[in-house]
N, C-alpha and C positions, 0 to 999 in steps of 0.2 A: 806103966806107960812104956810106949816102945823106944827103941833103941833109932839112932839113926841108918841103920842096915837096914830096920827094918821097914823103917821106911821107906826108903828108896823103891823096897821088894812093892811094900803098897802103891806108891806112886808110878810104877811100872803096872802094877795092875791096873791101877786105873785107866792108865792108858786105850784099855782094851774093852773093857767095860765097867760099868758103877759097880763101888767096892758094894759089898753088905756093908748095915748100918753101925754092925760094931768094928767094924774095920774100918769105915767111914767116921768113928770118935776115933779110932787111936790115931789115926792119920791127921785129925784137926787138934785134937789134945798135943800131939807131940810137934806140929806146926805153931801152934801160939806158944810151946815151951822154950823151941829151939830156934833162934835165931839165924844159925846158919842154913839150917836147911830150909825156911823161910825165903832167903837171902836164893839161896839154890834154884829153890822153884821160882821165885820172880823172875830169874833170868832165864829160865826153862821157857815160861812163857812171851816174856820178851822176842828170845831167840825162836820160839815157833811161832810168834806172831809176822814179825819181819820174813822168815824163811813162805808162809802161808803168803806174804804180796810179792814178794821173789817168782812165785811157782808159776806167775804166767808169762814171766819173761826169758825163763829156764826152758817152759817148753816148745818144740820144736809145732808149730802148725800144720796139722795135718790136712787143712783146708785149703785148696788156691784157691787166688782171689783170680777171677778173671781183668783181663786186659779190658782197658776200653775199645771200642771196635774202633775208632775215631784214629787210635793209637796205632792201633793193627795196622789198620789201611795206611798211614803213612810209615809204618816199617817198612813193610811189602812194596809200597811204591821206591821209596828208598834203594829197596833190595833191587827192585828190579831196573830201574834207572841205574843206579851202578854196576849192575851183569850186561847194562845193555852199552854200558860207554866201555865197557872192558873189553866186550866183542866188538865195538866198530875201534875204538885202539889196536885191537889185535889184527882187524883186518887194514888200518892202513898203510901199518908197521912192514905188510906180507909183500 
């Protein structure tokens, strides 16, 4: 049976792709032996399961959302009603 180093080395492979199948016993033989590393791996996947519903609030959206146009048109009215009371402020001040 393997050792707990060795494991780790297998459970790192896996990662990457399916061990072969005798790799794939020592790996569940030294799992039902060992307690801790049992103990290990639930939290391994614990912790990448949570981190996996984390990942789309971590990422940054690379898509805009467009404006409503409804929204538009009364920014721009906004804007432009307040550049236009700015200029007759400006001219009765003169």
């Amino acid at each position: 049976m393997i050792d707990c180093d060795a494991f780790d080395v297998l459970h790192g492979s896996s990662q990457q792709a399916p061990l072969a199948p005798a790799a794939q016993a020592d790996f569940d033989a030294h799992l039902e032996a060992c307690p801790a590393c049992l103990a290990r791996l639930q939290s391994y996947v614990t912790l990448r399961e949570v981190l996996r519903r984390l990942a789309p609030y971590d990422q940054p959206s690379l898509e805009q959302v467009p404006l409503p146009e409804r929204l538009v048109s009364r920014l721009m009215a906004a804007r432009a009603a307040a550049l236009e009371g700015g200029q007759h402020k400006q001219g009765l001040g003169s």
